[in-house]
C-alpha positions in Angstrom: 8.0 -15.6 -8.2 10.2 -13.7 -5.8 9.0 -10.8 -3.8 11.6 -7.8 -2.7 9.8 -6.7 -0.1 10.2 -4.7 3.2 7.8 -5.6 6.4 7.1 -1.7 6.9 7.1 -0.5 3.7 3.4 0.7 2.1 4.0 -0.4 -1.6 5.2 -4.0 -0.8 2.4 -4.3 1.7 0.1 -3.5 -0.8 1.7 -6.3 -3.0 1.7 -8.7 0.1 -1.8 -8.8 0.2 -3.0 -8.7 -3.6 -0.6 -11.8 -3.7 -2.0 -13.5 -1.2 -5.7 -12.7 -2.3 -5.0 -14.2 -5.7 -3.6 -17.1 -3.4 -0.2 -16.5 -5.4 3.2 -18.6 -3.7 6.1 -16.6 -3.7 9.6 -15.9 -2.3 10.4 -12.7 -0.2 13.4 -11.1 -1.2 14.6 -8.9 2.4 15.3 -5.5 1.6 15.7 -3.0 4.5 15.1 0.6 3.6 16.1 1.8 6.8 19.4 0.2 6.1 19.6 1.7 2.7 19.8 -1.5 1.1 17.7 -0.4 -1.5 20.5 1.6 -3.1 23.4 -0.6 -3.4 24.4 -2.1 -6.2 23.1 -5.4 -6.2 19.5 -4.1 -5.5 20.0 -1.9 -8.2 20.7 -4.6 -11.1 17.4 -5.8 -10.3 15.1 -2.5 -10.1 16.7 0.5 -11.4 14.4 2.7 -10.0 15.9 1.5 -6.2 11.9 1.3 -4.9 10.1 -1.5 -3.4 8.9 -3.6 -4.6 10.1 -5.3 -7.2 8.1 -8.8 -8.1 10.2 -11.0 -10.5 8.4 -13.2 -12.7 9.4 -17.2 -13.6 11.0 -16.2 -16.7 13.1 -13.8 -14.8 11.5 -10.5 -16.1 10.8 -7.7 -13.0 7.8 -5.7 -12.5 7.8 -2.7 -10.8 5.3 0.0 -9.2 2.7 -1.7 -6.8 -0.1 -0.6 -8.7 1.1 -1.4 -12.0 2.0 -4.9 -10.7 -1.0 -5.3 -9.5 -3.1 -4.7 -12.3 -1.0 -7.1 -13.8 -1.8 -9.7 -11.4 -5.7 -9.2 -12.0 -5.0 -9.7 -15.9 -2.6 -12.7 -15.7 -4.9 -14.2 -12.6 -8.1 -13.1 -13.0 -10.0 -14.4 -10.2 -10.2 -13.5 -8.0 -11.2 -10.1 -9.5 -8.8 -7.0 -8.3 -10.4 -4.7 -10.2 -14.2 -4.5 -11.4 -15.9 -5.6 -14.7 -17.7 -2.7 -15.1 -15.5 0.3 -16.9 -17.1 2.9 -13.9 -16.4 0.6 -11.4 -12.6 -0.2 -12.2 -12.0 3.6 -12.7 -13.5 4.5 -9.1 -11.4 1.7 -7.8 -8.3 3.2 -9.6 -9.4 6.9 -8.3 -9.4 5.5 -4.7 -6.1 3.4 -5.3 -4.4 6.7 -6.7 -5.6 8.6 -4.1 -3.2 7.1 -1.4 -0.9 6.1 -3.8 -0.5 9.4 -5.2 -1.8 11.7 -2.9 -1.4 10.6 0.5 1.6 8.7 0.5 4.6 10.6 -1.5 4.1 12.9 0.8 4.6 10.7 4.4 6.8 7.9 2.8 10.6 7.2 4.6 12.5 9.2 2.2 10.2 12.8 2.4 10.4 12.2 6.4 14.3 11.7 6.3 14.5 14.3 4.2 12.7 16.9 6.4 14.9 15.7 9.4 18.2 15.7 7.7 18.2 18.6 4.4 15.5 20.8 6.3 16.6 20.2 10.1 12.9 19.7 11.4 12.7 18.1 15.1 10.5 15.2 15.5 7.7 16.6 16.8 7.5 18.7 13.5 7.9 15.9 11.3 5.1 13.8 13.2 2.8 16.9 12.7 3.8 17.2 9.0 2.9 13.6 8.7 -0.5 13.9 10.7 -1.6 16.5 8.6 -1.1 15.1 5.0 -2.6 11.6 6.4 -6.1 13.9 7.5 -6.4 15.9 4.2 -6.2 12.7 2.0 -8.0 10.2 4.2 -10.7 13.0 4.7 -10.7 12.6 0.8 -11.0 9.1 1.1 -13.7 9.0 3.5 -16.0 11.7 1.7 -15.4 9.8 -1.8 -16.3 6.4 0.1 -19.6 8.3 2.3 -20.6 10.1 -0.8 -20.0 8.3 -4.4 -21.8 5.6 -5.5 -20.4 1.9 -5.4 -19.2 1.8 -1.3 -20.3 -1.8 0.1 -18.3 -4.0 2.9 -15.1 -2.9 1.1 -14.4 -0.1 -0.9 -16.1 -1.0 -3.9 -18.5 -3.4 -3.7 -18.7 -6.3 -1.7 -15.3 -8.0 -2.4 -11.9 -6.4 -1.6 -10.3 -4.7 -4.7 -6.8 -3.0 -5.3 -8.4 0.2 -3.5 -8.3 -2.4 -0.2 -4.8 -3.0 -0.9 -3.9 0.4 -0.9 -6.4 1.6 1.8 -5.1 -0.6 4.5 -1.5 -0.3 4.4 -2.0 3.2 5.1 -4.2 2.9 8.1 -1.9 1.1 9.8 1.0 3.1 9.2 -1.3 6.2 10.5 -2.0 4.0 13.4 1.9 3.8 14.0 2.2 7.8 14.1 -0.9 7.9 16.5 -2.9 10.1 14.4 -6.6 9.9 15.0 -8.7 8.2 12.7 -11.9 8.9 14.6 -13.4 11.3 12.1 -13.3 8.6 9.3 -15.4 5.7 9.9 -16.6 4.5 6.5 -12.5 4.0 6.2 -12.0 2.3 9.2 -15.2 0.5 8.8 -13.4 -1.3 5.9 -10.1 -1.2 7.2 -11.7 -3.3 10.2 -13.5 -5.9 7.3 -10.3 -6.6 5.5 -8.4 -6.9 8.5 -10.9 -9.8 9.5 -9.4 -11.8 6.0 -6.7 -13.9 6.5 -5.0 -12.2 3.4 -5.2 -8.8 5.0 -4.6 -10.0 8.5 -1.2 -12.4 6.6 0.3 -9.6 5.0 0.1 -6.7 8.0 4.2 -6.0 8.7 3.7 -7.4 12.5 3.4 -10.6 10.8 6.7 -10.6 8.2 9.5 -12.4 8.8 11.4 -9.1 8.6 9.3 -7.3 11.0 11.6 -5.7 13.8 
């Protein structure tokens, strides 16, 4: 398989690791976001939608979405298990999976900061509080769902990592790049700090890409 990925990026990073939980061999494809690469041409014949990542298959076919790939993944490669058995379990793990994917970070991804620096003329120190505050209203979300819901263990769900780890981490770190402070969630960070101490986790963090800058 062949990986477009980008060492920073949220969505890849998410992929990185669900690949290399599954113990999955496959071949990154550099694509650098800050560099725009992502809309030229000959990104573009292989995902339409421009976005990272993209995971081609074998046979050539692409996948696209993080999520969506990675649900694939946990079908085509079951163990190990992504997503739980249980019907209530895999839709709490989807609800916490959404929840950064959907909620926290459309709203402090590359392309809505550029955009507030370049269409809306915001200064940095305006975009770095825009980012600081969506990051504390969704991981305050996170971390009452993980405090107060049934189903919290080591990792998010349970006491194996699941897709909601995959989506959980990523954005920790990227909040850790922007200096925002994570004290007041530490069910989150207390399973940021457990999959961080897996080599998959520890593997896939942007630091350690061959991209990383």
């Amino acid at each position: 398989m062949k990986l477009y990925t980008f060492f920073r990026g949220s969505s890849p990073f998410r992929l990185r690791i669900a690949l290399k939980l599954k113990g999955l061999a496959y071949e990154p494809a550099f694509v650098h976001l800050g560099k725009g690469e992502h809309r030229k041409p000959g990104f573009g014949a292989v995902n339409p939608q421009g976005l990272l990542p993209a995971l081609v298959l074998d046979d050539g076919r692409v996948l696209t979405q993080s999520l969506a790939i990675i649900e694939y993944l946990d079908e085509k490669y079951p163990n190990p298990a992504l997503l739980p058995k249980d019907a209530l379990g895999r839709v709490r793990v989807r609800s916490l999976s959404l929840l950064v994917a959907c909620e926290i970070h459309p709203l402090n991804n590359a392309r809505t900061l550029a955009y507030l620096r370049k269409q809306l003329g915001l200064g940095e120190e305006q975009v770095n509080a825009w980012y600081r505050h969506w990051v504390a209203d969704g991981l305050a979300k996170f971390e009452a769902d993980l405090t107060r819901t049934p189903g919290t263990g080591k990792f998010c769900h349970g006491d194996t990592p699941s897709m909601a780890d995959c989506c959980l981490v990523p954005q920790i770190i990227n909040a850790q790049r922007f200096n925002c402070d994570l004290a007041a969630y530490p069910s989150a960070m207390r399973v940021f700090e457990a999959c961080m101490a897996l080599a998959a986790f520890d593997e896939a963090q942007p630091s350690k890409q061959p991209d990383a800058e």
